[in-house]
N, C-alpha and C positions, 0 to 999 in steps of 0.2 A: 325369552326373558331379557329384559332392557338392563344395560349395564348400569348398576347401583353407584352413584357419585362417591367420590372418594368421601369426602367430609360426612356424608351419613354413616360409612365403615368404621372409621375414625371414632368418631363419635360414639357412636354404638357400643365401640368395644371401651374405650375410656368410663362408659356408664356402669360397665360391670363391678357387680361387688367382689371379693376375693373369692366367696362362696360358690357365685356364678361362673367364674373362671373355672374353678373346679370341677364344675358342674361341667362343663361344657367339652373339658379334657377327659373325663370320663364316659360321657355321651360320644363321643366322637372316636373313644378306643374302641366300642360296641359296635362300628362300622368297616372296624379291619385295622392294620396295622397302622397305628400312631403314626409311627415315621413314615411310613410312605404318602403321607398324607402333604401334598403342595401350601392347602389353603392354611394347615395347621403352622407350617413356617411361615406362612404371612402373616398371620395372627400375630402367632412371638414375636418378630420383629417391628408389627405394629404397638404393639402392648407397650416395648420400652421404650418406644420413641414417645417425645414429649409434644413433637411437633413434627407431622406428616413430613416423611423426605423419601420418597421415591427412587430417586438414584441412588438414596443410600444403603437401600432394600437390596437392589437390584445388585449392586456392588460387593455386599455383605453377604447374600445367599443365592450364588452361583446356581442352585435348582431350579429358580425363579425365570422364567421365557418369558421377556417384557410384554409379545404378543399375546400370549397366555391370557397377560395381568389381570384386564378387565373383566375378562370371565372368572378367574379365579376369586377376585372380590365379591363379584353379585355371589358366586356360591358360599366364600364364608358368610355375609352378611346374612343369610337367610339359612343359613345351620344355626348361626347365631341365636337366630330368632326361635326353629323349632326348637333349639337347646332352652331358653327362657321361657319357653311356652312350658315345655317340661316341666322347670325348677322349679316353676311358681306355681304348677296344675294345684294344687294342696292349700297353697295360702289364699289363692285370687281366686273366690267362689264361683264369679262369672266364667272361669277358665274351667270349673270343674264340672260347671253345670252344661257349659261346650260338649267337654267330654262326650257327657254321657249323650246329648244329644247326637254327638259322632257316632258312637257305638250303635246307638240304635238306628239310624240309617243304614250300617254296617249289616247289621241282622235284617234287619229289612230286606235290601239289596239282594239276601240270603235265602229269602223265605224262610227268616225262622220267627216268623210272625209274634206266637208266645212269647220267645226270650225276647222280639222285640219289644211288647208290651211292656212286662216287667221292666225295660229300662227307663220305658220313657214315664213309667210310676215314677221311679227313683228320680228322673229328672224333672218331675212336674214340682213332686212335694218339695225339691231343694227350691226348684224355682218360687214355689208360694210362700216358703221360709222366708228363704233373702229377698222378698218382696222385687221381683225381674221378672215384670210384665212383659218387656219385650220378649225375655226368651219363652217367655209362658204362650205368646200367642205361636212361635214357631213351633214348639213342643205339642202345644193341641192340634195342627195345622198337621204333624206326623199321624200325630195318635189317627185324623179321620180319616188318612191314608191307610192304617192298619186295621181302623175297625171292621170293614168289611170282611176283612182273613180272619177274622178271626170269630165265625157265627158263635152264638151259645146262648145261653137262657137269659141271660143277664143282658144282651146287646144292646136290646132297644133301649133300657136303663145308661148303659153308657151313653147311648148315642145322645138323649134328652141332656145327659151331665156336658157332654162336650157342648154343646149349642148354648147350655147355659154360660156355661165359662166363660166362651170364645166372644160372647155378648158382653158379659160382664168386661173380660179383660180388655177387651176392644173400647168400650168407654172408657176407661182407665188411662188406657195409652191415648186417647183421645185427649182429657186432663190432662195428663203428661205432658205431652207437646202442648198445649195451649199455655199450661203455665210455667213449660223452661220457654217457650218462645217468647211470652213477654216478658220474662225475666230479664233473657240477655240482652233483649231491645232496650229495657231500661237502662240496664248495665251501657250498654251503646251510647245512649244519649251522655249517660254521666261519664261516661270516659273520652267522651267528646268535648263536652261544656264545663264538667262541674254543676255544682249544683245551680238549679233555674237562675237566670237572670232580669226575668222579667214576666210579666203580666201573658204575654205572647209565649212562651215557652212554659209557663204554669200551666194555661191553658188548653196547649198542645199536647203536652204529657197527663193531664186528667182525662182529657175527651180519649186520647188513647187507649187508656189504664181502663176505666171505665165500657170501654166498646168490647175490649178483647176478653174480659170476664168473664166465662162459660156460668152457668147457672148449676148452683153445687149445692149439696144436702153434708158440710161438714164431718157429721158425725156415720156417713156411707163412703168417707171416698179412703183410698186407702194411703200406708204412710208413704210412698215414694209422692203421693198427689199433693199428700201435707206439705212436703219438703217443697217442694219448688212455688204453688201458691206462697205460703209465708214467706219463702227469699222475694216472689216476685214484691207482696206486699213491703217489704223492708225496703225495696230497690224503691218503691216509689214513694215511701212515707220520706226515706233520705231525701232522697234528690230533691222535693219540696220545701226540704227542710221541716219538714213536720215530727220532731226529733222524739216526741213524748207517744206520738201512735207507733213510730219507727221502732222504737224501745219496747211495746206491748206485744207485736209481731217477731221481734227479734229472739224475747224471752220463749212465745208461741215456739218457734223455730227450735231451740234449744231443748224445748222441755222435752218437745217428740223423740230425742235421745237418752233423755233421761228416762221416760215413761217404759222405753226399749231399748234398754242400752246394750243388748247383742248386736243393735242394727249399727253401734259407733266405729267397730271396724269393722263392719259389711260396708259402710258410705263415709269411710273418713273424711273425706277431700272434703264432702256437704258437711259433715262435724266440725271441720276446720272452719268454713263458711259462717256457720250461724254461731260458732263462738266469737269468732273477728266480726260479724255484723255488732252482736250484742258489746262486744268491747268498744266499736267505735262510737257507738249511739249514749254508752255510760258514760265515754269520756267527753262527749258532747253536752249531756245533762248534768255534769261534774257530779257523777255516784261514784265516788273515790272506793268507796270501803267493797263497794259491789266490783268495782272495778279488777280491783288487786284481786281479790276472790277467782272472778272470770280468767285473768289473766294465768293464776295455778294451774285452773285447768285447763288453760291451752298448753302448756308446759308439761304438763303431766303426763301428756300424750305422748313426748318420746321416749317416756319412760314404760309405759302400757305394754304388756308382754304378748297383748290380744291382738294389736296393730301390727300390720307387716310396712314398716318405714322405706318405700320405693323411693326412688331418686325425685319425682312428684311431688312427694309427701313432703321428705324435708326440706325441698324447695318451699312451697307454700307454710310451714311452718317457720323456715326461718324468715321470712318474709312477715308474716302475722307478728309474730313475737318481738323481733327487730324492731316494727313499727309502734308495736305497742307497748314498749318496754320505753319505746323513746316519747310515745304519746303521757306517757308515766312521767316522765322529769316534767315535762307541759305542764302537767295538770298544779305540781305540786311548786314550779319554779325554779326548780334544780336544772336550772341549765349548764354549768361549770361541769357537775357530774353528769351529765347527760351527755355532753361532749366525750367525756372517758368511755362510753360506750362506742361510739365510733371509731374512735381509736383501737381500743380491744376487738373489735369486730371486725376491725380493718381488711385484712387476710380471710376471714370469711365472706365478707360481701363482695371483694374481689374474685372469688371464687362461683359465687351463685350470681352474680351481677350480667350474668353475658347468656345466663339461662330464663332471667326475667323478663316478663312484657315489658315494653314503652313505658306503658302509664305506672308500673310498680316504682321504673327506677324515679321517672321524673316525681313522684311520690316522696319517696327515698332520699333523693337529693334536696328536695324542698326541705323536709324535717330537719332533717342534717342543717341547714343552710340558717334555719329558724333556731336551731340546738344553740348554733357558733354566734348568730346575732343578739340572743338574749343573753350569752354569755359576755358578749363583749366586742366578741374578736371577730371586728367586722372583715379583716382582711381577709381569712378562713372563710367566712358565711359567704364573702362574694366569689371566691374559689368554685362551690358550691353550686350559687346561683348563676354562675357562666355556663355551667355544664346544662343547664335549662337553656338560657336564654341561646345557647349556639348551636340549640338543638333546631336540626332543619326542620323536622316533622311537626310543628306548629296547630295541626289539625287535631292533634290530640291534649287533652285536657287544655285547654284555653285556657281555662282557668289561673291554674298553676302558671302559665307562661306568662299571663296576664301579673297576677300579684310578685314574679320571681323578679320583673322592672320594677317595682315599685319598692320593692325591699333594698333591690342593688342601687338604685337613687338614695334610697335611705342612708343606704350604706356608706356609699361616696358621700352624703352628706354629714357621717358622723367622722370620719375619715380628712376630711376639710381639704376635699377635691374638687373644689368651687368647679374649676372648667369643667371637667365632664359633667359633673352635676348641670350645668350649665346647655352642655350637648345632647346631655341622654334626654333633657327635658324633653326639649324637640322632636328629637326621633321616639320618646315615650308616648307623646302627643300623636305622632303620625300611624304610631304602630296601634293602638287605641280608637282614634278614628278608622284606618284601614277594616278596624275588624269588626265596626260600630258596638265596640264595647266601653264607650265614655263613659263612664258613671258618676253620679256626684262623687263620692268617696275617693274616686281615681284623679277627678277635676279638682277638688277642693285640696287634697295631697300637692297636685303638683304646680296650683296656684300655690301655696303656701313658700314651697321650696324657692319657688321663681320669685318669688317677693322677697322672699330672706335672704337672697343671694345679693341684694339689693339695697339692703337693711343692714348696716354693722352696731352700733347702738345698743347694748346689753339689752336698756330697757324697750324697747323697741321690739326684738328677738324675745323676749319674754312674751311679749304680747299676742306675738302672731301664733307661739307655740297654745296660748290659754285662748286665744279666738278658734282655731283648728282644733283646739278638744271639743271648745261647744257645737262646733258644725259638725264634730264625729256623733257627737251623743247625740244630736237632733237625730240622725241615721238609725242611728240602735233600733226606732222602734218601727224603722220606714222594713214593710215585709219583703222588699227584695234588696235593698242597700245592706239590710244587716247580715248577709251573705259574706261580704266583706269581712267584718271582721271573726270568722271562721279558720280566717288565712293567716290574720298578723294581729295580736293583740296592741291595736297601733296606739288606743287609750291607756295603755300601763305607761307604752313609751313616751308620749306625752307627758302622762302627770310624773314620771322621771326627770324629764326635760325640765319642766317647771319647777321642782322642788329640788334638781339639785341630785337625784340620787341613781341608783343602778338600777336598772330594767329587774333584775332578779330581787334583789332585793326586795322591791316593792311589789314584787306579784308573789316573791313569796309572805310578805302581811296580809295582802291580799285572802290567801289559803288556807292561812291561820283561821282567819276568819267564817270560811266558808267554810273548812272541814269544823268549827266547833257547832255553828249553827242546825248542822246535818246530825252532832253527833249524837 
């Protein structure tokens, strides 16, 4: 057995909850005497360190044989593991439905054929309950090793039942993979690009979308096959920008837990998914009133006595909720308060911040960066937007890296940092072309600034700001320019510029407006 890196032991044990701790000093009394137990003082000593220190172990607990060390780690870490595999056998159905799979190999191995049988019943129906195809084809895949031991009147009748099964469930899990594998390809693209930027990339992602489509009878395939079809559909109505079929598939997605809502902690993580789909697609369409709605019951869920909340869980929930708690101030123009949320979250996202993908934080930081710029405080929002732009991994969401130059020019330009406005131009321009991502909206922005810079003359600067809205709104109805403004509502900020007044301010009139129209 290969010795387990320090940082995954670490780790590992810092994930535990107090319960689990528990769990695991009792598990591990079941094995002979506590104290004489080496890996058990490594544990302790690990637990209250904040920050791995080795010497200090070694220093502290004189039982401790540094040559030892490495073996004694890979053993806790993997007591570790069967102690949570225990804990959770009850909560995590997957884990229970193992189980039984184990045992009945067990009996098998046995020849005690019968009691075999009997288990792998138990483990089939759990299996066709919690809709786990996978374990369903290993489960029948036993059972045809057993049927022979087991002759009797009935046999040939099982044996036609298993072939049917192993048929049926073998297309299933054929579905399965076909539509989580173009799901996450989609997923791929958009966490690469952003959404399409052109005629060439629409094209690309349809012929795709379209090729990888198995041929499906909706109302025969079953609900794990639902779930991933509708995500994959969401992935590629978004990423088009086709917000109104994206919102038809989103609701699709959701309903499937409503229609079964035992399956919403059997498949949290996917309940989490098509609530945050359907949140992001309402707050794209501005369905305010639906919005807030959706939003309760993403919330509602750490409250759910049915849900077992893993370290997972409330990663991706604080994540959904954060976002779209801050996508809420957006919609409504409360940027001031919306900043307060940052703030009060502060020490929580510092917390979950280093357990998140790439693209969540660069997400994270963008909104943030948007919260502090519509608020005012440009100095704050470019704070923000350095933590993007000085990110090396540039391969990821372009997008974002793309728009987060264009706001921190903004920024220096509201700032009245003529030089660097003046520098970034340039290097804006070159980083732009490097990536052949010039776009009118990117060109026309940064014509603008480079002429204003050039321009002092009130009424002059008034000019160029009411010329650069009409070249924005020409864009609005252009099908890949209006991608743009997705990112930065640069049309508020303008007609602010022009009249004199604050960014919030005028999108909150704005919303007045729109939520009476809706209402």
């Amino acid at each position: 057995m290969s010795n387990v890196k320090t940082e995954q032991l670490f780790n590992l044990i810092k994930a535990l909850s107090k319960g689990e701790k528990r769990f695991f000093k009792l598990y591990v009394s079941r094995l002979g005497e506590i104290n004489d137990k080496k890996f058990i003082v490594l544990f302790d000593a690990i637990e209250k360190q904040k920050e791995y220190n080795e010497d200090k172990i070694l220093e502290r607990e004189k039982t401790l044989n540094p040559k030892q060390l490495p073996n004694l780690k890979t053993h806790l870490y993997f007591q570790l593991l069967k102690s949570l595999r225990l804990c959770n056998s009850n909560g995590l159905k997957s884990i229970k439905i193992l189980e039984l799979v184990d045992y009945s190999r067990l009996l098998y191995s046995k020849c005690l054929y019968k009691e075999c049988v009997k288990m792998i019943d138990k483990a089939k129906k759990m299996a066709i309950a919690y809709d786990q195809s996978i374990f369903l084809l290993e489960i029948l895949e036993l059972e045809k090793l057993v049927v022979s031991k087991t002759l009797d009147a009935g046999n040939e009748e099982r044996v036609n039942n298993i072939i049917t099964e192993t048929s049926k469930v073998t297309e299933s899990i054929k579905n399965i993979n076909t539509f989580s594998n173009l799901s996450i390809k989609l997923d791929s693209y958009y966490t690469q690009l952003g959404f399409v930027r052109n005629k060439r990339d629409l094209e690309k992602v349809t012929r795709f979308f379209k090729a990888s489509l198995p041929n499906y009878q909706i109302n025969k395939i079953s609900f794990q096959e639902k779930l991933y079809l509708y995500k994959s559909y969401v992935s590629f109505f978004f990423f088009i920008q086709d917000f109104k079929q994206g919102y038809l598939y989103a609701n699709k997605w959701v309903s499937l837990f409503e229609e079964q809502p035992e399956m919403k902690p059997l498949k949290p993580e996917m309940y989490i998914k098509a609530l945050n789909s359907l949140l992001a697609v309402q707050n794209k369409l501005f369905k305010y009133n639906e919005f807030t709605e959706t939003l309760k019951q993403l919330v509602s869920i750490k409250r759910e006595k049915n849900f077992i909340l893993t370290e997972n869980l409330n990663l991706n929930l604080f994540k959904a909720i954060y976002i779209h708690e801050m996508n809420r101030h957006f919609m409504l123009g409360e940027f001031k308060s919306g900043t307060r949320i940052v703030v009060a979250l502060e020490d929580e996202l510092n917390k979950f911040v280093t357990k998140l993908d790439k693209h969540s934080i660069l997400l994270l930081y963008y909104k943030i960066a948007c919260l502090y710029f519509g608020s005012g405080d440009y100095r704050t929002a470019l704070t923000w937007l350095n933590k993007i732009t000085n990110e090396r991994e540039i391969a990821l969401r372009e997008d974002i890296h793309s728009f987060s130059r264009i706001l921190s020019l903004i920024s220096h330009f509201e700032l009245g940092n003529d030089d660097l406005v003046e520098s970034y131009i340039k290097s804006t321009y070159r980083y732009f072309i490097k990536k052949g991502d010039l776009s009118l909206y990117q060109k026309y922005i940064l014509d603008f600034l480079k002429r204003l810079l050039m321009e002092r003359e009130i009424k002059n600067v008034r000019n160029r700001f009411v010329l650069l809205k009409e070249q924005m709104e020409s864009l609005r109805s252009n099908k890949f320019e209006k991608r743009a403004f997705l990112y930065f509502d640069i049309i508020s900020w303008l007609e602010a510029k022009i009249e004199n007044r604050s960014v919030q301010e005028l999108i909150k009139e704005k919303v007045k407006l729109r939520l009476k129209s809706v209402a």
